[in-house]
Residue, then its C-alpha position, 0 to 999 in steps of 0.5 A: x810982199x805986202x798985201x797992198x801991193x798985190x792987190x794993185x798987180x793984175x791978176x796975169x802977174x799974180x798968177x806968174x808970181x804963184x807959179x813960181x812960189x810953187x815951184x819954191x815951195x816944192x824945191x824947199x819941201x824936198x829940201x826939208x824932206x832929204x835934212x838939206x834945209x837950213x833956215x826951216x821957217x822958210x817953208x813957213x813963210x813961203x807958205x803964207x805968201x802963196x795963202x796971201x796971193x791966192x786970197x787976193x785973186x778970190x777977192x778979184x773973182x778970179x779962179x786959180 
């Protein structure tokens, strides 16, 4: 998702949306942990993505 765009959600769907990031990146991690995990540079990505939400919200002045 483009910055631009997450800085027009509020921050309630911010907050949803890095919840279930979170939730990818765990299954994605343990994936990778167990040799299940195909495509790699998505760890990568998913990561970037939550960075990208959580500065958002900093800029909001809103705490995680």
């Amino acid at each position: 998702m483009n910055i631009v765009e997450l800085r027009e959600k509020s921050p309630e769907d911010l907050k949803k949306e890095l919840l279930e990031l979170n939730k990818v990146s765990f299954g994605l991690r343990m994936q990778l942990s167990s040799g299940q995990l195909a495509k790699t540079s998505e760890v990568k990505k998913i990561k970037r993505e939550i960075a990208r939400i959580k500065t958002v919200l900093a800029e909001k002045g809103v705490a995680v």
